[in-house]
C-alpha positions as CSV (number, residue, x, y, z in Angstrom):
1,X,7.6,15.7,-3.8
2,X,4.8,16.7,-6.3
3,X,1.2,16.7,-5.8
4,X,-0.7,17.7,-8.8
5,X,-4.4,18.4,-9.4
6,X,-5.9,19.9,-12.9
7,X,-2.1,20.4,-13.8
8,X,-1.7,22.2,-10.7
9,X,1.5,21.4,-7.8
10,X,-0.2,22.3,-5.0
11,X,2.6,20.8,-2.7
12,X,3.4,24.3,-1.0
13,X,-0.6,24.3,0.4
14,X,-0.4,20.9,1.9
15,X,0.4,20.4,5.7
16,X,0.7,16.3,5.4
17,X,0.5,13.7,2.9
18,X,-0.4,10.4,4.0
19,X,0.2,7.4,1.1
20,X,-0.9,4.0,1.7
21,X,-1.6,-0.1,0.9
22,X,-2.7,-2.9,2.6
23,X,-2.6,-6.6,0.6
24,X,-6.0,-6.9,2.1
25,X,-7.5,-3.5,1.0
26,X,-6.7,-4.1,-3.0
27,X,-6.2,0.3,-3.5
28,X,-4.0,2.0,-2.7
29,X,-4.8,5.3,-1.4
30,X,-3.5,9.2,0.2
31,X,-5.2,11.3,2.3
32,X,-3.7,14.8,2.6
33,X,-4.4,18.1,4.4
34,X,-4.1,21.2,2.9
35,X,-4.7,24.9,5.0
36,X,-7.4,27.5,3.5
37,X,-8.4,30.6,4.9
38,X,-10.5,32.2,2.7
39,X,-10.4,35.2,4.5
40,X,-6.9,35.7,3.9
41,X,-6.4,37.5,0.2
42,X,-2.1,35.9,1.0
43,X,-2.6,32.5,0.7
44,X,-3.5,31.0,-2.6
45,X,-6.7,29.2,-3.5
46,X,-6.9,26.1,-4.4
47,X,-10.3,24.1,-5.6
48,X,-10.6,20.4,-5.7
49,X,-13.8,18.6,-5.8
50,X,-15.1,15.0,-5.4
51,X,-14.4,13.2,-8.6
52,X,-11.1,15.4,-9.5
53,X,-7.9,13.4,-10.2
54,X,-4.8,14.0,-8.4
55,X,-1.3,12.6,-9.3
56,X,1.4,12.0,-6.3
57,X,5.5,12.4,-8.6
58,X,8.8,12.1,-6.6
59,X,11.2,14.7,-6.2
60,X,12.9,13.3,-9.9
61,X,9.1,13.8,-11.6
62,X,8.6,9.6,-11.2
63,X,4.9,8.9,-10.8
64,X,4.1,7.3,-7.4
65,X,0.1,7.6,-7.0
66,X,-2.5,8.4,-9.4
67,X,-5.9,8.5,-8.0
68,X,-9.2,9.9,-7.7
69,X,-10.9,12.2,-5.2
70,X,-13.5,10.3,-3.4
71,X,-14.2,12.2,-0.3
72,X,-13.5,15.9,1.2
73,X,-13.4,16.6,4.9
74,X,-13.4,20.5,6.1
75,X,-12.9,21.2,9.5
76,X,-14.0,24.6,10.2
77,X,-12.0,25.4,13.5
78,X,-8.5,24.7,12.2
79,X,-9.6,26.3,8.8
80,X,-8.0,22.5,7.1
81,X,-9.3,20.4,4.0
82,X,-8.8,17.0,4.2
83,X,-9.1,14.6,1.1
84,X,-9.1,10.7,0.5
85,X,-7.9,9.5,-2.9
86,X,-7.9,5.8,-4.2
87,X,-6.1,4.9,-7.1
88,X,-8.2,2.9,-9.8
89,X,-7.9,-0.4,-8.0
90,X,-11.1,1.0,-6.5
91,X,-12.8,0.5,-9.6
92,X,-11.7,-2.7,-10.3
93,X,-12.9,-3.8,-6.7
94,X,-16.1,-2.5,-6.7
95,X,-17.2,-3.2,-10.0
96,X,-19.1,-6.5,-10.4
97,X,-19.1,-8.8,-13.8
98,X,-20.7,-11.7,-15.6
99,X,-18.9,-14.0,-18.0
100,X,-17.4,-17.3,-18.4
101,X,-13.4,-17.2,-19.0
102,X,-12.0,-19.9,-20.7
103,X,-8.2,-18.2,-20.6
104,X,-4.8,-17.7,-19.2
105,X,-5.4,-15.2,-15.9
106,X,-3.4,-13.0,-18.5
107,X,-5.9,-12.6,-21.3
108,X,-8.5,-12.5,-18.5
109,X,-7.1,-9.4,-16.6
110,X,-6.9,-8.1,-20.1
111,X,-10.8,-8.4,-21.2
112,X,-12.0,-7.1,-17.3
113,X,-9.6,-4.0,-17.7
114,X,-11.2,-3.9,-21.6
115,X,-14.7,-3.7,-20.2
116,X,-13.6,-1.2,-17.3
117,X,-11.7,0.7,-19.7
118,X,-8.2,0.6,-17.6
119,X,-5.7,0.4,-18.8
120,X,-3.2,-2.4,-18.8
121,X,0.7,-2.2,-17.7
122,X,3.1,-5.5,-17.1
123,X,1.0,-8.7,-16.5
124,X,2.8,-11.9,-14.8
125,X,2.8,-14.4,-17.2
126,X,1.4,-17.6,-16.3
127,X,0.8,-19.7,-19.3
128,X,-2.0,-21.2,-17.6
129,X,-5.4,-22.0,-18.5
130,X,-8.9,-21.5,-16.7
131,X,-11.7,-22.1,-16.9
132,X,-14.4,-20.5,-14.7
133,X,-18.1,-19.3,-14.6
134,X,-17.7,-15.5,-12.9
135,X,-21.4,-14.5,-12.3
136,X,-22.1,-11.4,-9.9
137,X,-17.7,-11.5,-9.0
138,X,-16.2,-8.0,-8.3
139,X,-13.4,-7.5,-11.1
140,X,-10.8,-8.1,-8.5
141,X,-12.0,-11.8,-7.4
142,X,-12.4,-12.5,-11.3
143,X,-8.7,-11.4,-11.6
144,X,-7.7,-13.0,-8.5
145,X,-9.6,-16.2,-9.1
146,X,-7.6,-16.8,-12.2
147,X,-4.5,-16.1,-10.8
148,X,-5.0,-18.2,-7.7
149,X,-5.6,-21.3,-9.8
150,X,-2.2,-20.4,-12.4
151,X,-0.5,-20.1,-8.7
152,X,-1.3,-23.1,-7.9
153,X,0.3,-25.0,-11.4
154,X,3.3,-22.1,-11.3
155,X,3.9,-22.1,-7.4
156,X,4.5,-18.7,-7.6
157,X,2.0,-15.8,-5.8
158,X,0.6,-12.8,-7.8
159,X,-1.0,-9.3,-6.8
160,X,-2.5,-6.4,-8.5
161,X,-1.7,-3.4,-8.5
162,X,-1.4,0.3,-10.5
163,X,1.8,1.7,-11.9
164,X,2.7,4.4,-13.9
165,X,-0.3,6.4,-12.9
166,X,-3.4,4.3,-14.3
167,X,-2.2,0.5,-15.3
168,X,-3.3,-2.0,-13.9
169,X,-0.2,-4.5,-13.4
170,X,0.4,-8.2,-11.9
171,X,3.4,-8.7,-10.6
172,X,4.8,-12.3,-8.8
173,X,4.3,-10.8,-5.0
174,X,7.6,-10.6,-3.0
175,X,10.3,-9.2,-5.0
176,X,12.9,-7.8,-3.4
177,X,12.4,-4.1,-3.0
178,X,16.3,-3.1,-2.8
179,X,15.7,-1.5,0.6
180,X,17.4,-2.3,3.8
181,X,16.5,-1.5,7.5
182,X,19.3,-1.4,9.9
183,X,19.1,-0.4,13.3
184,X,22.1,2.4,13.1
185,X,21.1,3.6,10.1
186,X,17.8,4.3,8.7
187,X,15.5,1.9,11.5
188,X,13.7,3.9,14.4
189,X,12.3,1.0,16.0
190,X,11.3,-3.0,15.4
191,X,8.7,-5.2,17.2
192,X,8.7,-9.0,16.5
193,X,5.0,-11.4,17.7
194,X,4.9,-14.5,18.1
195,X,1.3,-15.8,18.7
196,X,0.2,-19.1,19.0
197,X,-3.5,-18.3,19.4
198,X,-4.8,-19.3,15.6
199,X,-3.0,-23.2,16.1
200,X,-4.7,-26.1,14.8
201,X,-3.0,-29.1,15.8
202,X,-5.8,-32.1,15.6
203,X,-8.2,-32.3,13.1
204,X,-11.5,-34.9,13.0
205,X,-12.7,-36.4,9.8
206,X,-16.2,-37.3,10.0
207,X,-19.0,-38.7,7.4
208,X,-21.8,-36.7,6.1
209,X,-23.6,-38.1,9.2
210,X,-21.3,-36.9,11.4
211,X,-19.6,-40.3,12.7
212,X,-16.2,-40.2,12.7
213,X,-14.0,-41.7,10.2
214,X,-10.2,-40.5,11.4
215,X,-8.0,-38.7,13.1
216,X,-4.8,-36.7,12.3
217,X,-3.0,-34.7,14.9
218,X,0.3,-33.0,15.3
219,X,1.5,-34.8,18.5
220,X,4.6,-32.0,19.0
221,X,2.7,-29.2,18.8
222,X,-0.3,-30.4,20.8
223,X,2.6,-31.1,24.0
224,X,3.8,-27.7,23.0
225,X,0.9,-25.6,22.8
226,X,-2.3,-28.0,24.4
227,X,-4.8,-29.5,22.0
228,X,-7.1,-27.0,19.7
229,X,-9.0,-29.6,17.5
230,X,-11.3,-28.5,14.5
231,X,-14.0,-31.0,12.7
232,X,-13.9,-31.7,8.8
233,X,-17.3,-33.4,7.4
234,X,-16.4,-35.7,4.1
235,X,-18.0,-33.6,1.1
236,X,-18.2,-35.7,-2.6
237,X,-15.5,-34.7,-5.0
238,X,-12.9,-33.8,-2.4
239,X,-10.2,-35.2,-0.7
240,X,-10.8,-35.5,2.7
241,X,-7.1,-36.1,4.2
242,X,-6.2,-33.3,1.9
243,X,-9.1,-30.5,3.2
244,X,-8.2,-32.0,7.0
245,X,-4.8,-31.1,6.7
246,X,-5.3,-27.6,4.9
247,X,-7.1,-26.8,8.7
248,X,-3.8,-27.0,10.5
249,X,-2.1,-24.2,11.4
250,X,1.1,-23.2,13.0
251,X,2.7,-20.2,15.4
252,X,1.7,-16.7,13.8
253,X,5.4,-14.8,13.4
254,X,4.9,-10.7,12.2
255,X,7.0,-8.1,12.5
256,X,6.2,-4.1,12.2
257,X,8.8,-1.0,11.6
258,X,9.2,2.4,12.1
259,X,12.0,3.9,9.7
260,X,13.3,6.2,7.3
261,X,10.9,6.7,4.5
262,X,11.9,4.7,1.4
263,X,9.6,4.9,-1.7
264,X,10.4,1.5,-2.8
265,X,9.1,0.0,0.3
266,X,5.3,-0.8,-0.2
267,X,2.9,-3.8,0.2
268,X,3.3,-6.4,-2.2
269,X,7.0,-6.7,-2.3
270,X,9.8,-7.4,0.4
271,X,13.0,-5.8,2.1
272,X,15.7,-6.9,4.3
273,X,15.6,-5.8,7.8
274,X,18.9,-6.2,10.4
275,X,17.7,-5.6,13.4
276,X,19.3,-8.4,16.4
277,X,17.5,-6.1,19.1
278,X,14.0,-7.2,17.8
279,X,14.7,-10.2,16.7
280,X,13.9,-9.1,12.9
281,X,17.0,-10.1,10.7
282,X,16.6,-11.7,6.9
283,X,14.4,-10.6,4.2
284,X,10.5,-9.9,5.4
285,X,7.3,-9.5,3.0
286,X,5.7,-6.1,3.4
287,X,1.5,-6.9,4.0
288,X,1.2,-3.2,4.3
289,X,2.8,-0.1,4.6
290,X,2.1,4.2,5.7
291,X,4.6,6.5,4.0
292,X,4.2,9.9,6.0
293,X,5.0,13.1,4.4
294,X,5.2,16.4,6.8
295,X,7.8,19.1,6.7
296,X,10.0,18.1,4.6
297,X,10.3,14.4,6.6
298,X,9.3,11.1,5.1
299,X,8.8,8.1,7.4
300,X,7.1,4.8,6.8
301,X,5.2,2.5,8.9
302,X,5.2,-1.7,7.8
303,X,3.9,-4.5,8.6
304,X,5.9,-7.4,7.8
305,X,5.1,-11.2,7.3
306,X,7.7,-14.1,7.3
307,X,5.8,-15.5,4.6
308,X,4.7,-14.9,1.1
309,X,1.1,-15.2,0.9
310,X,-1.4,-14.7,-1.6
311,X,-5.0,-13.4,-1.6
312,X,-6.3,-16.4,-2.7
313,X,-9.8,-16.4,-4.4
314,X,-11.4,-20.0,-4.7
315,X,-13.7,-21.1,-8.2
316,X,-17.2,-20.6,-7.8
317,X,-19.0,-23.6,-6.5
318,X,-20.5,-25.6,-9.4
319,X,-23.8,-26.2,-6.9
């Protein structure tokens, strides 16, 4: 493992490296811990400040983080420095835009990385159109609300993310990482949930007065799991079967590992897992994911989901 700062492998200073990505948090990010004592003239010195890059390689030299210092913690007592780094997906979130896109999410993602002056890897090709008005949207939901609408024409589910240091890429969510979790191998332990506290399972469809119109229900999951009913008032322009039955919801099924560390395995793409202890056996999407690095040991931390989900951004209201 290489950590480099200013052209610098500073790996031999640092007690832990922490590297990690949530679907919900857009970057990903490491925190690491280094040891100074700058009383002893033995140990080298190193100097990073707020605003310094620092680039994460493999043991083969293949880039695996590139990042930005964003916030230094020193803890005088155990003489440590801890720093946070998020890789430019930061950028992309926080920054806010005005335009109207009349595109493929492609071309879009290509003139917000233009303007932010990122730049641009491997983009999913959609081959769809769309058309938007994105006033006061973070880069990210202008990204994501492009490729949320080609989703649903291509059926298929995207996510950002950086590669190869400082590119922004899309790829179609869920590919098959080429990693495997078995229990007598590489698998220190598995925990299946099963939760049925988020069902839906009746749904009212009233006017814009508040009378109601209609009722759908799921009659085998209401004997199963009681009755949780939710209200949907008509609105103009939509289909009001169609919203009522977007408010149904099922079981919740997640699953979470401890295993060997495997650089492959992050968030935004899956792995198989054959575990009959748990209960986890087939292929598993990876919401998010902790790759530990201390003494010479790598172990990871996932959180899987049974399904391939999407961080869907809607259009902008036209009211």
């Amino acid at each position: 493992m290489q950590l480099l700062t200013g052209g610098r492998n500073i790996i031999e200073l640092v007690r832990e490296i922490s590297w990690s990505g949530d679907k919900k948090e857009v970057a990903r990010k490491i925190n690491f811990t280094i040891y100074q004592n700058e009383h002893d003239s033995q140990m080298p010195k190193v100097s990073i400040k707020v605003g310094d890059d620092i680039i994460m390689r493999d043991d083969r030299g293949k880039p695996l983080f590139g990042g930005v210092i964003h916030k230094i913690d020193r803890k005088s007592q155990e003489k440590t420095l801890t720093f946070l780094a998020y890789d430019l997906l930061f950028y992309v979130n926080k920054s806010e835009i005005s335009k109207i896109f009349d595109s493929t999410p492609e071309a879009i993602t290509r003139n917000i990385c233009n303007d932010l002056n990122i730049p641009v890897g491997s983009l999913a090709k959609t081959n769809v159109k769309v058309y938007y008005p994105c006033i006061q949207k973070t880069a990210y939901e202008a990204i994501m609300i492009a490729y949320t609408q080609a989703g649903y024409a291509t059926g298929n589910v995207y996510m950002p993310m950086m590669q190869n240091i400082n590119q922004l890429c899309v790829i179609q969510k869920g590919q098959y990482s080429g990693v495997v979790l078995e229990g007598t191998y590489n698998l220190e332990d598995a925990t299946y949930s099963v939760s049925s506290e988020n069902v839906v399972n009746k749904v009212v469809i009233t006017d814009k007065d508040g009378n109601t119109l209609r009722t759908l229900d799921d009659i085998s999951s209401m004997n199963k799991y009681g009755t949780v009913q939710k209200v949907y008032k008509s609105e103009d322009g939509k289909d009001a079967n169609a919203e009522a039955k977007a408010l149904f919801h099922g079981i919740d099924e997640s699953g979470s590992v401890i295993a060997l560390g495997d650089v492959r395995a992050i968030s935004g793409y899956s792995l198989a897992v054959q575990d009959s202890k748990s209960g986890l056996y087939g292929l598993f999407y990876i919401e998010s994911d902790t790759h530990t690095f201390t003494d010479g040991k790598h172990e990871m931390s996932l959180t899987l989901a049974f399904k391939n989900t999407m961080d869907e951004k809607e259009l902008p209201s036209s009211s």
